[in-house]
C-alpha positions in Angstrom: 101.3 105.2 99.0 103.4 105.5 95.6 107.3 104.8 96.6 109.3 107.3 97.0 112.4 108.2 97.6 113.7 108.3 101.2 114.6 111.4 102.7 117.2 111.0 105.4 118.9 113.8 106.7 122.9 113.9 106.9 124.0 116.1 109.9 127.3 117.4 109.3 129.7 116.0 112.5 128.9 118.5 115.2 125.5 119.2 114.4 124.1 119.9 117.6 120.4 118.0 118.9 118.9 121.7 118.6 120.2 121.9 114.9 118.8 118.5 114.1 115.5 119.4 116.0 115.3 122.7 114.2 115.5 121.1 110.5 112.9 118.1 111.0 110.4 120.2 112.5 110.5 122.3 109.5 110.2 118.6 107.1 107.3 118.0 109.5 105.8 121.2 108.8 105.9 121.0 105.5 104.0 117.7 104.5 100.9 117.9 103.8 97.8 116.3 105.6 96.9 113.3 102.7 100.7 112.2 102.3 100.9 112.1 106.7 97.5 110.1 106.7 98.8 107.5 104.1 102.4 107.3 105.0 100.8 106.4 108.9 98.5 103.9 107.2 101.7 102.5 106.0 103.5 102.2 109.0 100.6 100.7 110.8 100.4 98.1 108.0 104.1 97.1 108.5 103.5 97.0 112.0 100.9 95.0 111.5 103.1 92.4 109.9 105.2 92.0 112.6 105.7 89.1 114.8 107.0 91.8 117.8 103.4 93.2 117.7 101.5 89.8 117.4 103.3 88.5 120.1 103.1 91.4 122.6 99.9 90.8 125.1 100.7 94.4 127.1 101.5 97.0 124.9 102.3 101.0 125.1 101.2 103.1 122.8 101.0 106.9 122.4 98.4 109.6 121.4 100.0 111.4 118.6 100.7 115.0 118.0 99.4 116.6 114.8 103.1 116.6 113.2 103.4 113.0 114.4 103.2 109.9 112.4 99.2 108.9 113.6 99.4 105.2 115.4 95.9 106.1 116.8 94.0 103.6 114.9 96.5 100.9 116.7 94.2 101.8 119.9 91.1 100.0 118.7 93.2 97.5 116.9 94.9 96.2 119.3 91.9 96.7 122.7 90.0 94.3 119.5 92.6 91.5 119.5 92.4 91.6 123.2 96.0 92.9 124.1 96.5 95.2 127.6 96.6 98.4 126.4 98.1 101.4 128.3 99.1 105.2 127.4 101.4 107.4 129.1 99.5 109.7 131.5 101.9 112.7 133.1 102.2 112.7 137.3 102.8 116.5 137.7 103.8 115.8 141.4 106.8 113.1 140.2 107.4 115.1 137.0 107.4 112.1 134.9 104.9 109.9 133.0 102.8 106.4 134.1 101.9 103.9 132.3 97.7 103.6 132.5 95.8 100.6 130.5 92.3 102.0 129.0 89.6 99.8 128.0 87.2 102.1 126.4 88.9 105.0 124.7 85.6 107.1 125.4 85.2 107.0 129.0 88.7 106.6 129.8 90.3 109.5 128.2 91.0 112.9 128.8 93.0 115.8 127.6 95.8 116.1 129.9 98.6 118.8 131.4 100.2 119.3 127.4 97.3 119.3 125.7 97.8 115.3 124.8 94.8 112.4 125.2 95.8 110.6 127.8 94.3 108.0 130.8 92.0 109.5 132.9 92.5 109.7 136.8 90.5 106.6 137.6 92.8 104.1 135.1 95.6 103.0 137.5 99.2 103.2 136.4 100.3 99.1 135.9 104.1 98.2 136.8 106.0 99.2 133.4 107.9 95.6 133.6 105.1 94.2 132.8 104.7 96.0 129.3 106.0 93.8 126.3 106.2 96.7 123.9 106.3 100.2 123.5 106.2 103.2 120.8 107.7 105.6 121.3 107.8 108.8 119.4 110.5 111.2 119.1 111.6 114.0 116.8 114.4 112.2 114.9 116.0 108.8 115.1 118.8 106.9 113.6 118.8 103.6 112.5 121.1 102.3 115.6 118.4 102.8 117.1 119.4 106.6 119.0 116.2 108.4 119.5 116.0 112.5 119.7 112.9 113.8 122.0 112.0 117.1 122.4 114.4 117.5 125.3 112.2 116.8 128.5 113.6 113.7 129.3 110.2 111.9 130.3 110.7 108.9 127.9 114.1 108.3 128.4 113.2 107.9 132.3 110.5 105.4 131.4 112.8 103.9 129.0 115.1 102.9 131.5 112.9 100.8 133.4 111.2 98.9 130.2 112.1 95.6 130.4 110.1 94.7 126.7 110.9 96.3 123.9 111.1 99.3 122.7 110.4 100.9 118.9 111.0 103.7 117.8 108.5 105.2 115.3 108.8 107.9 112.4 108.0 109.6 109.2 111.2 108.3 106.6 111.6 112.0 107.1 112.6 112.0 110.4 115.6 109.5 109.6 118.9 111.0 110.1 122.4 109.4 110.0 123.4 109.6 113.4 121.7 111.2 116.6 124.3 112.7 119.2 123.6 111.1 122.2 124.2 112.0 126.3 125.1 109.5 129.0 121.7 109.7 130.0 119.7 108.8 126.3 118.1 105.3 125.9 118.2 103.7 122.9 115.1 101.7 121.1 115.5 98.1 120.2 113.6 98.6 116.5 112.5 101.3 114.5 109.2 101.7 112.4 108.8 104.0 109.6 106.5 103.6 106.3 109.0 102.3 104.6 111.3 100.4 107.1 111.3 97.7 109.9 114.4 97.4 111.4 115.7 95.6 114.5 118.7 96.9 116.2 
């Protein structure tokens, strides 16, 4: 990808999550499909580089949306250089999300409740201390690691319980200065963008 420069957003003090939410969907929406395909090749190359991904044996990823930065080639990656690798699947009866290993993306997928890929029923949910990593998506992080969802909450429970690490991953786009943050928001421990690895 030719370098750019980075966009990072500013919020104002007092700008409200919905105010932050509002302005980097409309960034999202307005890149076009080549520049998110090779600013995700990017980020997968960093990530690549990393000792935190070598290292991790157990790993979670996430099947993106379609104004998401794409880890999806990560799947077959990482199933290839034998890691554990599990993807959230949402338990409507507990409200919250699971962590299910797959081993073959074409029998054990499915689309689920939100119209996301996701294990099927037969992949078992594994105990989430055993994952060493995660990604996690969000709509806008800062670079202390404060992460803004999309205001269900459903990460920030798993977060809780992770005892591996945790990284945040994002368009440069989705960068801002500072995320407001509630008692009950989890941070991430490193953040991956095209551009940026940074531990926090």
């Amino acid at each position: 990808m030719k370098s750019r420069p980075l966009k990072t957003i500013l919020p104002q003090p007092g700008t409200t999550k919905a105010e932050i939410r509002k302005h980097t969907r409309g960034v999202l929406s307005a890149m076009s499909h080549s520049f998110r395909q090779e600013a995700s090749q990017d980020a997968i190359a960093l990530l690549l580089k990393q000792k935190l991904w070598k290292d991790a044996q157990t790993v979670l990823l996430y099947a993106p949306l379609p104004e998401e930065l794409d880890i999806w080639p990560l799947l077959s990656e990482a199933l290839g250089s034998g890691k554990i690798v599990a993807l959230p699947r949402y338990i409507a009866e507990k409200n919250l999300y699971a962590a299910c290993p797959i081993t073959d993306p074409a029998r054990d997928l499915k689309i689920g409740q939100f119209g996301i890929r996701e294990p099927a029923l037969h992949c078992m949910p594994m105990a989430i201390s055993r994952l060493d990593l995660v990604l996690v998506p969000g709509v806008a992080f800062d670079l202390h690691g404060r992460r803004l969802g999309r205001g269900r909450g459903f990460y920030d429970q798993l977060l809780k319980i992770v005892l591996g690490k945790t990284c945040g991953v994002a368009f440069d786009e989705q960068i801002v200065k500072a995320v407001p943050v509630e008692p009950h928001d989890v941070l991430v421990n490193c953040m991956l963008t095209p551009t940026r690895w940074v531990e926090v």
